[in-house]
VEXZATOR-240036 format. One record per residue (C-alpha): residue number from 1; x, y, z; residue in three letters. Coordinates in steps of 0.02 Angstrom, whole numbers, plus 50000, padded with zeros to 5 digits. Layout:
VEXZATOR-240036
[r NUM,[X,Y,Z],Ala]
...
END
This chain:
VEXZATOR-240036
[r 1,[48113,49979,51558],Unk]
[r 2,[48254,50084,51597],Unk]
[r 3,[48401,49972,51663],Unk]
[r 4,[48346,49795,51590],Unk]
[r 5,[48439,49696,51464],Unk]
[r 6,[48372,49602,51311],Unk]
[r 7,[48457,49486,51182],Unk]
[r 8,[48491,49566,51015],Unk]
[r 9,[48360,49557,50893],Unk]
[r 10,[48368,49471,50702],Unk]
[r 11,[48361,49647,50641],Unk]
[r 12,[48515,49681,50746],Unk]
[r 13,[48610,49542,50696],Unk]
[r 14,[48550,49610,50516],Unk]
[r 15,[48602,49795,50541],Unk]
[r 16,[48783,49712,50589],Unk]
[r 17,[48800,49567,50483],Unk]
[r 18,[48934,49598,50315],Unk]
[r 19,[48831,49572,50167],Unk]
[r 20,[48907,49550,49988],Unk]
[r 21,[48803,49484,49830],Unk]
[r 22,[48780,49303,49865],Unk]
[r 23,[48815,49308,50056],Unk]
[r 24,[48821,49357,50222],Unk]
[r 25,[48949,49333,50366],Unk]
[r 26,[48868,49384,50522],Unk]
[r 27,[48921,49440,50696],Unk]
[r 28,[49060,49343,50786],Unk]
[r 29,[49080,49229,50620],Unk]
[r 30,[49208,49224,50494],Unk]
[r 31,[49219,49158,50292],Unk]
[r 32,[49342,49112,50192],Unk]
[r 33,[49278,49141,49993],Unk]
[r 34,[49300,49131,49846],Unk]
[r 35,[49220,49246,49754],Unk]
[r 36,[49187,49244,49546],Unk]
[r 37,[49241,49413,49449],Unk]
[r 38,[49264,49369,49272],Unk]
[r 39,[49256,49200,49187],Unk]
[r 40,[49419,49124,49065],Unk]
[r 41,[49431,49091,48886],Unk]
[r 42,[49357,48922,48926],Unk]
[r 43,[49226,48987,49029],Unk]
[r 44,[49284,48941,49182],Unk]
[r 45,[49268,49069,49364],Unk]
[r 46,[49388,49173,49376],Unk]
[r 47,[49379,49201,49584],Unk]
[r 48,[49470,49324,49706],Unk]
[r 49,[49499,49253,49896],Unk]
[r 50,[49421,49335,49999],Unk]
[r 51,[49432,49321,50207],Unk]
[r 52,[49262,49420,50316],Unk]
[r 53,[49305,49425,50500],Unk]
[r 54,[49171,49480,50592],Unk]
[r 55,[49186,49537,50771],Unk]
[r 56,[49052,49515,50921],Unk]
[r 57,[49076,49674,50936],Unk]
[r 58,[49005,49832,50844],Unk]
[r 59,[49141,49952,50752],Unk]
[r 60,[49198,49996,50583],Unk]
[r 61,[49207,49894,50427],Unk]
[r 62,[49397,49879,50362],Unk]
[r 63,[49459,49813,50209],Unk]
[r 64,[49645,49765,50150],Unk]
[r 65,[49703,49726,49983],Unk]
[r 66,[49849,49684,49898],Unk]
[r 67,[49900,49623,49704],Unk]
[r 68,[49769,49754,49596],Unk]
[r 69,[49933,49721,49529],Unk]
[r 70,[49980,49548,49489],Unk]
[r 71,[50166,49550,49525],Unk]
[r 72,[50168,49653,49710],Unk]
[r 73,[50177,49528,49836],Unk]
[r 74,[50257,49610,49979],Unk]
[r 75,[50036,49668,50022],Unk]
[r 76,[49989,49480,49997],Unk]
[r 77,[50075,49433,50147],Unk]
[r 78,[50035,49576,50263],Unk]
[r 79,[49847,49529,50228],Unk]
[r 80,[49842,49344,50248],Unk]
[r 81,[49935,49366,50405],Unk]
[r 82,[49816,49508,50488],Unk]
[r 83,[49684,49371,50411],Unk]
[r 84,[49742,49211,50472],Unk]
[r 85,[49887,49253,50590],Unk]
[r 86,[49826,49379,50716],Unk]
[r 87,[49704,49331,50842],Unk]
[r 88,[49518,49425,50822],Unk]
[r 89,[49432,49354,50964],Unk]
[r 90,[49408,49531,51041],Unk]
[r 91,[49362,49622,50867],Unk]
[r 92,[49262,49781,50883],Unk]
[r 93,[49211,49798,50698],Unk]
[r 94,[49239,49691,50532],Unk]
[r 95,[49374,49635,50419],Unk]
[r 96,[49371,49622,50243],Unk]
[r 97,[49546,49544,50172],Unk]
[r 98,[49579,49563,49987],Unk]
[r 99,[49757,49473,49988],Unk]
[r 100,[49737,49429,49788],Unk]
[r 101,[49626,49555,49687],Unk]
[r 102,[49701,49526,49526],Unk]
[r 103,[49702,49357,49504],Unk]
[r 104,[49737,49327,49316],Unk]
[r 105,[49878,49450,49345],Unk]
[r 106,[49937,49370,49502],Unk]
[r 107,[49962,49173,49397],Unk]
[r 108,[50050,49254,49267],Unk]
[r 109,[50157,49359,49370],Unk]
[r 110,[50093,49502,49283],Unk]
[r 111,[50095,49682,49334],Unk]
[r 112,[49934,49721,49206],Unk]
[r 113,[49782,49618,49176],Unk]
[r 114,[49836,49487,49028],Unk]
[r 115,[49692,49549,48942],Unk]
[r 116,[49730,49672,48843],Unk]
[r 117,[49860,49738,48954],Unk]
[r 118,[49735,49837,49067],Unk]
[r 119,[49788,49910,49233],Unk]
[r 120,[49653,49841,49353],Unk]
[r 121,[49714,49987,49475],Unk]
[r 122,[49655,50116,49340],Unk]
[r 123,[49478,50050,49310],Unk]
[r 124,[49388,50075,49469],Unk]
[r 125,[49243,50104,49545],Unk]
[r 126,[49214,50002,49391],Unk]
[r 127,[49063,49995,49269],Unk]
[r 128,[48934,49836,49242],Unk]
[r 129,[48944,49809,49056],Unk]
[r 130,[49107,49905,48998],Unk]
[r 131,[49279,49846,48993],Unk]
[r 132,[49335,49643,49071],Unk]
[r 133,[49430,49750,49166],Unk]
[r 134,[49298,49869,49219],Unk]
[r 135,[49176,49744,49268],Unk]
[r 136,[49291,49638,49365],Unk]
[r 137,[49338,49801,49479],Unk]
[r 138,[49162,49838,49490],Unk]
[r 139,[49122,49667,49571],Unk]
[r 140,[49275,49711,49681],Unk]
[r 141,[49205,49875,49728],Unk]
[r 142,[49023,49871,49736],Unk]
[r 143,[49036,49699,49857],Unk]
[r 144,[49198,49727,49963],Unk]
[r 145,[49245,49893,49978],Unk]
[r 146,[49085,50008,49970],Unk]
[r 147,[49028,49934,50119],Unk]
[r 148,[49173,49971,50212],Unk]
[r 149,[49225,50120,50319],Unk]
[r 150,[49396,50120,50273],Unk]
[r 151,[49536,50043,50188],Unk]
[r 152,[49726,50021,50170],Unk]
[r 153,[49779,49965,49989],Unk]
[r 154,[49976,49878,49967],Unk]
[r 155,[50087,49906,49811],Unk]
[r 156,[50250,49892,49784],Unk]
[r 157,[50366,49972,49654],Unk]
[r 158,[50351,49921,49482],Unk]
[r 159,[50477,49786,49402],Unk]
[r 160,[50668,49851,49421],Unk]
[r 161,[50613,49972,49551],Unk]
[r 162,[50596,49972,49723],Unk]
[r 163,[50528,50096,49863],Unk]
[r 164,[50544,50128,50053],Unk]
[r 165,[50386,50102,50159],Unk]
[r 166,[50280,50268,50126],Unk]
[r 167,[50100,50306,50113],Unk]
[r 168,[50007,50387,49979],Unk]
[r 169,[49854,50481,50037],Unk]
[r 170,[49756,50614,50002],Unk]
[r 171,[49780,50735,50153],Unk]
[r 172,[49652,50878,50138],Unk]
[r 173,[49530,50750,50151],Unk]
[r 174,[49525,50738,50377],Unk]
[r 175,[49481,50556,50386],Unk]
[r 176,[49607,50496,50247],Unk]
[r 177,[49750,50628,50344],Unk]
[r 178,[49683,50525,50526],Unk]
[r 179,[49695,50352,50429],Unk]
[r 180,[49890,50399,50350],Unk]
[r 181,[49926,50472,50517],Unk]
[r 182,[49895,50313,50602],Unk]
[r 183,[49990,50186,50502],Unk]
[r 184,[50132,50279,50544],Unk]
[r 185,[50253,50267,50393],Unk]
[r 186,[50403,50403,50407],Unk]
[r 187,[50358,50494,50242],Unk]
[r 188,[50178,50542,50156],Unk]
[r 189,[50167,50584,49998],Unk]
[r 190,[50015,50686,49997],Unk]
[r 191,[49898,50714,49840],Unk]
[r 192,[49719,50630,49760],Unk]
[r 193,[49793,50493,49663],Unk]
[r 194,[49755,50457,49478],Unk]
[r 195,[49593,50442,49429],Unk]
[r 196,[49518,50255,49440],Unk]
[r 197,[49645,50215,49555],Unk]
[r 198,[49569,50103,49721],Unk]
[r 199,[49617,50236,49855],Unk]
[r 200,[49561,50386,49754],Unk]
[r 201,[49403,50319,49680],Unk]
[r 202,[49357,50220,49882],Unk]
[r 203,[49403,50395,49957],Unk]
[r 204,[49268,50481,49815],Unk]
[r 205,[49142,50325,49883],Unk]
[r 206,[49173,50411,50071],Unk]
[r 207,[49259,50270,50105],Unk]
[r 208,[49413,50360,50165],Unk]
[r 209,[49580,50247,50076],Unk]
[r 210,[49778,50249,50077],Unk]
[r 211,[49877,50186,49964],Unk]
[r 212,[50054,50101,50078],Unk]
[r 213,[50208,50069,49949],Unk]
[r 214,[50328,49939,50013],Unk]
[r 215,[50498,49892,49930],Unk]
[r 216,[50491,49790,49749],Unk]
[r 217,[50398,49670,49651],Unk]
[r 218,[50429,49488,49637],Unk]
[r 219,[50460,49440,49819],Unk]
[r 220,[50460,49441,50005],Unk]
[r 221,[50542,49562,50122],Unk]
[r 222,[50526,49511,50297],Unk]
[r 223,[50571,49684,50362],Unk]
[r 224,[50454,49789,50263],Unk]
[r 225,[50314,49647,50277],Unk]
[r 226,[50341,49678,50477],Unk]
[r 227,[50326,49849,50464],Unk]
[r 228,[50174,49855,50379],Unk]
[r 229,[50102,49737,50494],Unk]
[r 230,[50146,49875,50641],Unk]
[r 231,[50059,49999,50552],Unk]
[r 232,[49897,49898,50527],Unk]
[r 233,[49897,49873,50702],Unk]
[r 234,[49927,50049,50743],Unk]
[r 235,[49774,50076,50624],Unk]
[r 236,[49676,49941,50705],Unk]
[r 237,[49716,50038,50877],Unk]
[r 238,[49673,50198,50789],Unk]
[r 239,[49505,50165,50757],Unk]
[r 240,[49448,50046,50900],Unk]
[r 241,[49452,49899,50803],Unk]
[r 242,[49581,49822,50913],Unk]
[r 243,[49579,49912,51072],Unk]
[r 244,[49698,49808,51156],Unk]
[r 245,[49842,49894,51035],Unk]
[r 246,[49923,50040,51047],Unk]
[r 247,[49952,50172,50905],Unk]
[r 248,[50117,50184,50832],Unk]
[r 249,[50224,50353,50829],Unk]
[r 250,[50353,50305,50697],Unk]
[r 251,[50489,50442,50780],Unk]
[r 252,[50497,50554,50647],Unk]
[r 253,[50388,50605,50493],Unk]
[r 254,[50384,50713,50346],Unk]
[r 255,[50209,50751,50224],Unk]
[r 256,[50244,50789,50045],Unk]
[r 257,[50139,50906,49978],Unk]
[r 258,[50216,51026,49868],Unk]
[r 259,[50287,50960,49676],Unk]
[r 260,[50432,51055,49732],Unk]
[r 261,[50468,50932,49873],Unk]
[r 262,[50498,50772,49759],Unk]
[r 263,[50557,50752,49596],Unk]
[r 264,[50610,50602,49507],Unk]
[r 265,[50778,50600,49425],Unk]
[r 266,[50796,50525,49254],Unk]
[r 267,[50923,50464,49162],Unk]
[r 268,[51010,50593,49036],Unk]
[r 269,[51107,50461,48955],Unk]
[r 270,[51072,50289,48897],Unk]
[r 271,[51207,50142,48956],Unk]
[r 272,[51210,50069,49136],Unk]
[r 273,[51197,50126,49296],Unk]
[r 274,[51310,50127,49446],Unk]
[r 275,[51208,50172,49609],Unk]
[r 276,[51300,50251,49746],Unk]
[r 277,[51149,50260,49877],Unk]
[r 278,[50994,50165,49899],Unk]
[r 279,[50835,50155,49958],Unk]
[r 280,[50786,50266,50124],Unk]
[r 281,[50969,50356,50085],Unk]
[r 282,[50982,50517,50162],Unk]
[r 283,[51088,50605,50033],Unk]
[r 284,[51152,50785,50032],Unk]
[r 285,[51130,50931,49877],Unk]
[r 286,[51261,50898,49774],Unk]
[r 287,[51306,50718,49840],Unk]
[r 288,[51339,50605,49705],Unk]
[r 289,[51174,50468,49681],Unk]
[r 290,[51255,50398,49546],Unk]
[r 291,[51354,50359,49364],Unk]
[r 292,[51294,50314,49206],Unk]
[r 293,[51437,50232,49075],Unk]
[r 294,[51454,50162,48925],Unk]
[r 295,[51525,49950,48920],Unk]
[r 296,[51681,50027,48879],Unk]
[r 297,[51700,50146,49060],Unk]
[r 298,[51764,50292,48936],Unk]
[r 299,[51800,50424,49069],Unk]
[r 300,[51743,50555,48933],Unk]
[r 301,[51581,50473,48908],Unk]
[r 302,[51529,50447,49130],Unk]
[r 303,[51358,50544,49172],Unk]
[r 304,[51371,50603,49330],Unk]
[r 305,[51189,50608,49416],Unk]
[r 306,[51213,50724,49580],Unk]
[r 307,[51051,50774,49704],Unk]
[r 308,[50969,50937,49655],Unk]
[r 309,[50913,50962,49847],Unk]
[r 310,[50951,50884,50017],Unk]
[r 311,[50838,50748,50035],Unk]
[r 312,[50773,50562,50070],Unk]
[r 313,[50778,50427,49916],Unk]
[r 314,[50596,50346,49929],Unk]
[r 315,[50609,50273,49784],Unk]
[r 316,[50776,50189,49688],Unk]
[r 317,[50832,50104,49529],Unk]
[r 318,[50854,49910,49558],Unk]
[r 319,[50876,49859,49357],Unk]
[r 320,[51051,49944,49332],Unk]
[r 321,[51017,49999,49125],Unk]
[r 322,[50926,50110,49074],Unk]
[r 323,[50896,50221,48917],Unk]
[r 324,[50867,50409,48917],Unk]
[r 325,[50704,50468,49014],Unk]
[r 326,[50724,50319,49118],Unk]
[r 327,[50691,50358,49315],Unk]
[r 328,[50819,50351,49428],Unk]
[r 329,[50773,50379,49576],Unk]
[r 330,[50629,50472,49679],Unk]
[r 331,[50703,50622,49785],Unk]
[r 332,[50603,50689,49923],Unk]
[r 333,[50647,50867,50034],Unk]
[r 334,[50663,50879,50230],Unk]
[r 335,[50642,51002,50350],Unk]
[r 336,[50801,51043,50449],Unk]
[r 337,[50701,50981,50587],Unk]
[r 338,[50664,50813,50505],Unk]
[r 339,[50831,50781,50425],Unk]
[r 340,[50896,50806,50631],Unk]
[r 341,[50762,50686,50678],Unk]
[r 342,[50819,50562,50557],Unk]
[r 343,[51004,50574,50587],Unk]
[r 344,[50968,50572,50757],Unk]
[r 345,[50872,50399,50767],Unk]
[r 346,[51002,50336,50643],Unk]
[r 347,[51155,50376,50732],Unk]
[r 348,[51055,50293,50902],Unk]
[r 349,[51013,50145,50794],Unk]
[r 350,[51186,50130,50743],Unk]
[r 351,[51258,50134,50934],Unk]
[r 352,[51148,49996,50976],Unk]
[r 353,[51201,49909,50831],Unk]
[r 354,[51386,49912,50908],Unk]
[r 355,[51329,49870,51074],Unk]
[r 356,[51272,49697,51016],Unk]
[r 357,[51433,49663,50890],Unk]
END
């Protein structure tokens, strides 16, 4: 009868429960699991933690992960505090946190898998029956991120690197460009991503899937953590999974398309490095990154590494040796308009910054 109300079904519930092989976590209910990828030497579980918040109300599936590389830990936070921190009592949608995926990485402090040195973040969707790498991402993948309708992955530079907040996404794909949009980094690098890679091989799964970079490995850094929490909730707000939020406009942004926008700058020389400007440096062509000597300082023998273009350093040298072929740094061009933007909020940031002294 046109007008009336009804409860909601079992087969309603069922349409909106989260299912995963072995479970179920159903409307307005949440799980904390543990959930069995691979088994040791010893034959003992190897198990990823896993957190399923499930809203009352309807809306998209979203998952968050962190550590497919054992050693980035700036993502584990940002996902156990969306999981555990932030209040979900109006959630439109579901939640799938993935603070730990590699786990046997994660207790050895690992970048790889310490089985046979295999990069769990080159072996999705996976494959039953291949690789211990392979089948572990294909437990991942076929139970928590298939069903999902879309997904932010956190990495962090490798060891003795670090990077400035950016996303990686591919943007000629319109739901991945809406989903990069919405975090609301300052700089996208746009392109696919390697092949096997989480956000790629999701994205391939229409389950539309940035990658967000985020300083270094090995720690904890408040102020990128925080800012990756402000674009999850600008993402949240995005997609109506938290309507109460508001989407984020970061002030000023710049997508990286073109190879001749970014280059990384390696090492000529080998010997040890002197770095004149860091991470989220604005540095101008010709400007002077920085020096490469010998132990001895022999002015003869100083490498002088100067900026091919006027641009932003996203990514930087932390580990000051370095042989030839060794990166530097990653260099990325901006517009006129976006370099003005950027000096612009800096010099304001600056002012306040004076105000308070």
């Amino acid at each position: 009868m046109v007008g009336s109300t009804s409860e909601p079904s079992d087969a309603d519930a069922m349409d909106d429960a989260f299912t995963y092989n072995g479970g179920r976590v159903d409307p307005g209910e949440s799980a904390n699991i543990r959930y069995g990828i691979s088994e040791t030497y010893l034959g003992d579980p190897v198990r990823i933690p896993v957190t399923i918040i499930n809203g009352e109300h309807p809306g998209p599936t979203v998952f968050l992960s962190a550590a497919a590389h054992g050693d980035e830990l700036n993502g584990i936070e940002v996902v156990r505090e969306v999981a555990h921190d932030w209040d979900h009592s109006d959630l439109h949608g579901t939640l799938v946190c993935l603070p730990v995926m590699n786990v046997p990485g994660f207790l050895a402090q690992e970048r790889y898998l310490p089985i046979y040195d295999r990069d769990l973040n080159r072996s999705f969707p996976g494959r039953e029956g291949s690789t211990s790498a392979r089948r572990m991402a294909h437990r991942i993948f076929t139970n928590f991120i298939e069903p999902c309708d879309l997904g932010i992955d956190f990495h962090t530079s490798t060891r003795g690197r670090t990077n400035m907040l950016h996303v990686r996404a591919n943007m000629d794909d319109p739901s991945v460009a809406r989903l990069a949009n919405a975090f609301s980094s300052h700089v996208i690098i746009a392109g696919e991503g390697p092949s096997g890679t989480l956000r790629r091989e999701a994205t391939e799964a229409d389950v539309p899937t940035v990658t967000v970079e985020m300083g270094e490995a090995h720690r904890f850094q408040r102020k990128l953590i925080d800012r990756a929490l402000t674009g999850v909730a600008s993402v949240l707000a995005e997609f109506g999974v938290h309507r109460e939020s508001a989407v984020h406009w970061p002030g000023w942004r710049t997508v990286i398309a073109a190879d001749d926008e970014k280059t990384w700058l390696r090492a000529d020389a080998g010997g040890i490095v002197d770095m004149k400007r860091g991470r989220g440096a604005l540095v101008r062509e010709g400007e002077v990154i920085c020096t490469i000597t010998n132990p001895f300082k022999e002015e003869d023998d100083i490498v002088t590494v100067e900026a091919p273009f006027t641009g932003l350093i996203v990514g930087v040298l932390e580990n000051p040796v370095v042989y030839p072929g060794n990166p530097l740094c990653h260099l990325v061009g901006l517009s006129p308009d976006t370099r003005t933007a950027l000096e612009n909020e800096r010099t304001k940031t600056e002012s306040q910054s004076q105000l308070r002294m």
